[in-house]
N, C-alpha and C positions, 0 to 999 in steps of 0.2 A: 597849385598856385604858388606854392613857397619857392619850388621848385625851378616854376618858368622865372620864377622873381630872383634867384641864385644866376639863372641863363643869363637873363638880360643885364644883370652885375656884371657878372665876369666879360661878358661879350664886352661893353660899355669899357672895362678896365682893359681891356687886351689892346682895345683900341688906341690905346692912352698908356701904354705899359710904363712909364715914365713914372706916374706916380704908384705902379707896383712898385717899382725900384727904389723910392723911400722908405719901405718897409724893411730892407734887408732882407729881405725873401728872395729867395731866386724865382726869376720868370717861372722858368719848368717847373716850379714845385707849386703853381698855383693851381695848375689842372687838375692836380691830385687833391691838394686839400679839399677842390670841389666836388672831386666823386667820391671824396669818404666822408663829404657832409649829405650827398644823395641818399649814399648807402645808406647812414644812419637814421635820416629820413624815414628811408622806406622801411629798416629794421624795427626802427618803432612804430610804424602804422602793424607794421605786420603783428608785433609783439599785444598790441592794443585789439586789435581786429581778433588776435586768439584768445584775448580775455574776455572780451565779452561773447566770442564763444562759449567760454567753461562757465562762464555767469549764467547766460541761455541755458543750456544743459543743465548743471545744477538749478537752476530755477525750474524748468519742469520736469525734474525727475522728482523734486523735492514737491509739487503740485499732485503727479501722480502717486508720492505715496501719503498724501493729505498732511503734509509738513508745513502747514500753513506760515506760521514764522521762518523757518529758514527760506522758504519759497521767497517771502516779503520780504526779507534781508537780503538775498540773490538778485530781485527784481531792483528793489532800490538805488543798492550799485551799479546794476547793468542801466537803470535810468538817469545813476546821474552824472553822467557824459553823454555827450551828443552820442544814438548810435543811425550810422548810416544806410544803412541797408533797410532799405521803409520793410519788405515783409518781416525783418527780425525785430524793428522800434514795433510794427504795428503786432505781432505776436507778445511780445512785453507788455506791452499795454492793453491785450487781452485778458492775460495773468492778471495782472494790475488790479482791470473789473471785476476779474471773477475772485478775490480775494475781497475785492470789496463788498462783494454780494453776500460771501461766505461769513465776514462779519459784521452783515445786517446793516452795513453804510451805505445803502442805496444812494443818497446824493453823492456821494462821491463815484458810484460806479456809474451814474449818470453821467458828471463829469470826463469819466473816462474813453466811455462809448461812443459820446456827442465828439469829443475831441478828435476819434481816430472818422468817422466820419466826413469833421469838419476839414482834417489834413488835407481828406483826400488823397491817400496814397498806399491805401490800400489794395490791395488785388481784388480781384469781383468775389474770388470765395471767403476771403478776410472779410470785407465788404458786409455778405451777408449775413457772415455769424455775427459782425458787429450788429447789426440791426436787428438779428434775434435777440443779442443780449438785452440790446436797449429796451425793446418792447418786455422783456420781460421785468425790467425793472420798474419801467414804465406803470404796467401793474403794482407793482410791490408799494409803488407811492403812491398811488391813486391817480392816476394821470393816466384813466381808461380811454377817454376817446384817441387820441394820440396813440393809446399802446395796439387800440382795437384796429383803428385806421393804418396802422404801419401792417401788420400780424395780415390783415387782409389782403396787402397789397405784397406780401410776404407770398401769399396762397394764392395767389394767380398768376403767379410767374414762374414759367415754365422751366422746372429743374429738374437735373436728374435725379433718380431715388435718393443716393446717398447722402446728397441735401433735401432734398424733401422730408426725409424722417426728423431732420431735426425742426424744419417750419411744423412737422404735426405732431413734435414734443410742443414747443411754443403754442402753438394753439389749444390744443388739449387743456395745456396751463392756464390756458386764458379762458378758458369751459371751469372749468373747476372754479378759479377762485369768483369768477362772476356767477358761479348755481348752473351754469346750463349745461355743465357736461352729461347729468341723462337725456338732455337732445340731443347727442352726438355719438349716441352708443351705436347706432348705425354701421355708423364709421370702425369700429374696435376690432373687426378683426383685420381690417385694409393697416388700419394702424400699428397692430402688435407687428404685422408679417415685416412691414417695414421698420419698426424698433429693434425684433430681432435679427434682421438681414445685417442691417448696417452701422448703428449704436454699440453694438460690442455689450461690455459690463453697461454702457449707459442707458441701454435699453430696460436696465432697473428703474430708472426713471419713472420711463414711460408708464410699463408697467404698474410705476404703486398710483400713479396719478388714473389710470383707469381703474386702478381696484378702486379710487377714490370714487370715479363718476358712478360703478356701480354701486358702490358706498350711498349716492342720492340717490342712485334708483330705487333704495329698499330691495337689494338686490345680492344679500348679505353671500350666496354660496359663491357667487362669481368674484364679490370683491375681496373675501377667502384666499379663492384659486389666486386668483393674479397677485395679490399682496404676497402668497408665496412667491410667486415667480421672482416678485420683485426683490425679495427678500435672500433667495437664492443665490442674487448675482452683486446686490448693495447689501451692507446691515441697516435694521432698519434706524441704529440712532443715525448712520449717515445720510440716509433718506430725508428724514424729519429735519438733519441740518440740512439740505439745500433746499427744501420743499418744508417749510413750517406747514403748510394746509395739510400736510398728512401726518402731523403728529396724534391725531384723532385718530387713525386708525391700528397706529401703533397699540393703543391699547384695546382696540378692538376687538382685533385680530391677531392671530397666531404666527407668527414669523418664521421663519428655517432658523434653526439652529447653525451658527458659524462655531467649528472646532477649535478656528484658528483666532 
């Protein structure tokens, strides 16, 4: 816009060169001072656009190595200018929620969730892990029929595995903290296959939240095994941080030994 607004100036004066010619400027040198106001233009978007690059970057390198504060310092800068590119504003404000979760500000990570939602300008896969988060927070404040009626309407809609495993991390989560996960143990091995397929390390997750349901089943050798597993691939005080409902079995149960 600033741009066509520089066009339609100079067109406008060219027309009228008469009163360039008050300036002591020579005609010929007005062309140029316009294409080295373009250039500059465009050097600074470009200059802006590679910064919040290195902001995005840094922010979830600093998320992956659980650097919760400079992650939050990275995001806040990269939030506070407009950024244009909706999959990279709606990935920031992912970040955003899930900092928020990590310290225990569920209404704000509601506010974060609801937001990217309400944009609207999210991608369908953006889309859905936003409405994972939500429903899982959902939960966290008590605001079960909302989290239970999203989570359902999560689970009949037809996706590929690779999101599927996280709609049956969310659900599972929603077993557990409402008691009914030993109704669901049915499910547990369709579930692991798909935590381990596609989850990576997150499939620790999954993992300590079924050592949990067998945990209700009275079902102490299996919620053992899989507490290792889960233990294997999370430690377990980082478990217990994203998952409070299984700080119980931390002390249960026997965890893997981390060297590192």
């Amino acid at each position: 816009m600033v741009l066509l607004g520089v066009g339609l100036l100079l067109g406008a004066a060219l027309a009228r060169p008469e009163y360039l010619g008050q300036t002591g400027i020579p005609l010929w040198v007005w062309p140029h001072l316009v294409l080295l106001f373009i250039l500059a233009v465009i050097l600074l978007k470009l200059l802006h656009q590679q910064r919040q690059a290195r902001l995005m970057l840094a922010a979830f390198e600093s998320l992956q190595l659980q650097d919760w504060e400079q992650a939050r310092r990275h995001l806040t800068r990269l939030l506070a200018k407009p950024v244009r590119h909706a999959p990279a504003r709606t990935e920031a404000l992912l970040g955003l929620g899930s900092l928020a979760e990590i310290g225990r500000n569920y209404d704000a990570a509601q506010q974060v969730y609801q937001a990217i939602i309400d944009e609207a300008v999210a991608n369908p896969a953006q889309l859905l892990m936003t409405r994972m988060a939500l429903a899982t927070t959902l939960l966290r404040i008590g605001q079960t029929t909302d989290a239970v009626d999203m989570i359902d309407r999560l689970s009949r809609t037809s996706l590929p595995d690779s999101l599927k495993a996280h709609v049956e991390l969310v659900s599972l989560f929603r077993e557990v903290v409402m008691g009914q996960a030993a109704d669901g143990l049915d499910q547990a091995d369709y579930r692991r296959a798909l935590f381990r397929e596609h989850l990576g390390t997150r499939a620790g997750y999954g993992y300590g939240l079924l050592a949990a349901a067998y945990d209700h089943a009275n079902q102490p050798g299996l919620a053992q095994k899989y507490w290792e597993d889960a233990t294997l691939l999370i430690r377990a005080d980082t478990l217990v941080e994203r998952f409070g409902e299984l700080a119980p079995l931390a002390t249960r149960y026997v965890a893997v030994e981390h060297v590192l």
